[in-house]
C-alpha positions in Angstrom: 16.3 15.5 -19.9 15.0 13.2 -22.7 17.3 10.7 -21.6 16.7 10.3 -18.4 12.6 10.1 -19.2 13.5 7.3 -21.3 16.2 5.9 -18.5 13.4 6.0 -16.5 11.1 4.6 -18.3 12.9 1.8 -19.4 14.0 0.8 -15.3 10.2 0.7 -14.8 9.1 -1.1 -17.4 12.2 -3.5 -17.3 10.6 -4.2 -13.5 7.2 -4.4 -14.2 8.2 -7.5 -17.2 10.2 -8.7 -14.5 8.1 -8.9 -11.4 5.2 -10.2 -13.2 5.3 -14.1 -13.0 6.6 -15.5 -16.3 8.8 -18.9 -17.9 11.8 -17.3 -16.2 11.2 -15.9 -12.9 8.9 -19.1 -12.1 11.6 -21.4 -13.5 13.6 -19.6 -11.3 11.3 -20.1 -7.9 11.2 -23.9 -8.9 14.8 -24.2 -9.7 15.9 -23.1 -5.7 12.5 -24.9 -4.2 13.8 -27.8 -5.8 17.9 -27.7 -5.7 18.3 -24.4 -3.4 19.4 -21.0 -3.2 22.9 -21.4 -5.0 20.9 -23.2 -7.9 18.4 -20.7 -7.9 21.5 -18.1 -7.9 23.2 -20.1 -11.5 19.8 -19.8 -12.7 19.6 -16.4 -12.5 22.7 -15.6 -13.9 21.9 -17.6 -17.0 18.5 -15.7 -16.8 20.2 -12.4 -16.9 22.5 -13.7 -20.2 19.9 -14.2 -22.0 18.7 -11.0 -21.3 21.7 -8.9 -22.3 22.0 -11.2 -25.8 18.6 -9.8 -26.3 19.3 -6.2 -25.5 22.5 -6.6 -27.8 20.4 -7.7 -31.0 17.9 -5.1 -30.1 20.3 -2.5 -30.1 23.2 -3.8 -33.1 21.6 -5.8 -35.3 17.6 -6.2 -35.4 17.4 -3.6 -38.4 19.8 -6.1 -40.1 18.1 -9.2 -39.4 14.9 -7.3 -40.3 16.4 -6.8 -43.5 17.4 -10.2 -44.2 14.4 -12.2 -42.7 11.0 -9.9 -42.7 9.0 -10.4 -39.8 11.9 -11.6 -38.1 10.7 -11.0 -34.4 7.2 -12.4 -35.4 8.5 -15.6 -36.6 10.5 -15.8 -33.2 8.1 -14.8 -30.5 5.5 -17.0 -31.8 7.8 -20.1 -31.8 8.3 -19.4 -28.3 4.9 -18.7 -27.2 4.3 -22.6 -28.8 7.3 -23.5 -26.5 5.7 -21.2 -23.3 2.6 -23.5 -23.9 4.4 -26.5 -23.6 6.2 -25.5 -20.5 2.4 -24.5 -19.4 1.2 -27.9 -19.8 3.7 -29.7 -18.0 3.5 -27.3 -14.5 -0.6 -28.8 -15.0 1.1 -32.6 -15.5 3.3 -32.6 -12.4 2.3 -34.5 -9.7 5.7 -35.0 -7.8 6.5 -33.5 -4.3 8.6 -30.3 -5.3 10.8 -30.3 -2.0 11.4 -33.7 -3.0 13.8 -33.1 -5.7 17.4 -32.5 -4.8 20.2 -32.0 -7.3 23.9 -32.2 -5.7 25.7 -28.5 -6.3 28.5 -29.9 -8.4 30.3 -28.3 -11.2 28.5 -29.5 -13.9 25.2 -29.5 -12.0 26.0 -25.5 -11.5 26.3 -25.3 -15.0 23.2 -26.9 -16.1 21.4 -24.6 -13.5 22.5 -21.8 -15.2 22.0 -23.6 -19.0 18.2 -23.2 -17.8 18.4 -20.2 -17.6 19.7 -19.1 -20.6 17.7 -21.1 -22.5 14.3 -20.3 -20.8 14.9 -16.7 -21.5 15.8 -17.6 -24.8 12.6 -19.0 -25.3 10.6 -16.2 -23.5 7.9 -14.6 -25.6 7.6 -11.8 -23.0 11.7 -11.5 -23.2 11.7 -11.3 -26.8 9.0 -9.0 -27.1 10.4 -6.7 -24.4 13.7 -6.1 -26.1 12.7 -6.3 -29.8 9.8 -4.5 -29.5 9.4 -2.4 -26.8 12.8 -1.2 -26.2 13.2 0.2 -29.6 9.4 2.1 -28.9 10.8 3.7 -25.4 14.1 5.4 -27.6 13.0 5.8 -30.5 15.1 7.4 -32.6 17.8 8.4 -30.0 21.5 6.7 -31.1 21.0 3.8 -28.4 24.7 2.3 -29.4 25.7 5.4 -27.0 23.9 4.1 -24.6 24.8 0.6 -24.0 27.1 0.0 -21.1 24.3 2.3 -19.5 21.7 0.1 -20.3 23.8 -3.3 -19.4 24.9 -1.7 -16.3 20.9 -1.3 -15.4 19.5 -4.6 -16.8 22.1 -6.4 -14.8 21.3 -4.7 -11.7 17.6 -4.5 -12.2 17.2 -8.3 -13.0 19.6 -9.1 -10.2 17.4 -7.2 -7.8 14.2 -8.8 -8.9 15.4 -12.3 -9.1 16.9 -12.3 -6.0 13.9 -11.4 -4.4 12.4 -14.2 -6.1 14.9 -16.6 -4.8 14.2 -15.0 -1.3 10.6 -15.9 -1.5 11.4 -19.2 -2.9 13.0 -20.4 0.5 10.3 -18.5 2.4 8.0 -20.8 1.1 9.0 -23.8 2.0 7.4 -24.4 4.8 3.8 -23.6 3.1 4.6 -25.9 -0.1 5.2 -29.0 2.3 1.4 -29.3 1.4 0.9 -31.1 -1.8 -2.4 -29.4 -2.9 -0.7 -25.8 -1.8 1.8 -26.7 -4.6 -0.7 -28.0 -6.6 -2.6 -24.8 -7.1 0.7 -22.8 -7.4 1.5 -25.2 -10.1 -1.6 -24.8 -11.9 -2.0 -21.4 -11.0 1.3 -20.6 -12.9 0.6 -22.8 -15.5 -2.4 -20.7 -16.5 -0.8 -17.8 -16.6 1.6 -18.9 -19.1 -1.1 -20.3 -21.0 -2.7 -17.0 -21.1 0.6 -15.2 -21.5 1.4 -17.4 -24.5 -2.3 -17.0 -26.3 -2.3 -13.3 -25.7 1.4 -12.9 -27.4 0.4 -15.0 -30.3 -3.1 -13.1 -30.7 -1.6 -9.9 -30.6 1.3 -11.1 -33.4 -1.2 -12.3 -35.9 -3.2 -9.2 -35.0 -0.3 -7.3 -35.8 0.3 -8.9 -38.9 -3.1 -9.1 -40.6 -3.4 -5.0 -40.2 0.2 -4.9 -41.2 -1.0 -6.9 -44.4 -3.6 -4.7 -44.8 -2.2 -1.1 -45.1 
């Protein structure tokens, strides 16, 4: 019974950070506006790696790395929320047509699609956070190693899910974002919330560490 709360509790969560509109799911709306659905598709699986190499070094080897380098997942998440503010400034910057953008679906163009997406989760304060932080709080002390090709089997399917539903409404809107101010407050809109995504994750690390320093 205790682990299927914490099943459960981890698919939830898992779609609640996924469904709400971060660096990866919005590069992932852009990446099939722009190039299409079998873009968008690359994306996501690059997306989903990222994920998984997260969940790994949650589960194997962040008590290591702990040991090694101290504040190891502060360090990390707040170089990426500097990187999530950079990716915030330029959706404000762009002032190019979106459904203008076309990419042939070559090989290597395949490849860099799903390049992106390893690397924006990669760089994914919420990501980070999620799996180095959270994951090890819905567990606990429970032997997760058991538990692994459980939880890779769920993340994959989850995230796949999710994304794909994002890649749906991606082509849905196409007709909408032929209207260049439409895009423009999507792109704006987005932006913002990565700005405040990205100043909320590095308030809440240096937060974190000043009562840590204090006790």
């Amino acid at each position: 019974m205790e682990n299927l709360a914490q099943f459960t509790t981890y698919i939830l969560t898992l779609i609640l950070a996924a469904i709400l509109p971060g660096p990866g799911m919005t590069g992932l709306m852009f990446k099939t506006l722009t190039q299409g659905y079998k873009h968008g598709l690359m994306m996501l699986i690059g997306l989903i790696t990222g994920d998984l190499l997260f969940l790994t070094l949650s589960i194997f080897l962040i008590s290591s790395l702990t040991d090694v380098i101290p504040h190891f997942s502060f360090y990390l998440i707040i170089l990426s929320s500097f990187y999530l503010l950079y990716l915030a400034y330029q959706f404000w910057i762009f002032k190019e047509d979106l459904l203008q953008i076309k990419n042939n679906s070559t090989i290597s163009e395949n490849i860099f699609s799903y390049k992106d997406g390893l690397l924006i989760t990669l760089s994914n304060p919420k990501t980070i956070s999620f799996y180095l932080a959270i994951v090890p709080a819905i567990f606990g002390t429970s032997d997760v190693k058991q538990m692994t090709i459980s939880l890779i089997i769920i993340t994959i399917f989850t995230l796949f899910i999710i994304g794909s539903l994002y890649i749906f409404l991606s082509v849905s809107l196409k007709k909408l974002l032929k209207n260049l101010k439409i895009q423009s407050i999507l792109l704006k809109s987005l932006s913002l919330i990565m700005f405040i995504l990205a100043l909320s994750m590095i308030y809440r690390e240096f937060t974190f560490m000043t009562k840590f320093s204090m006790t």
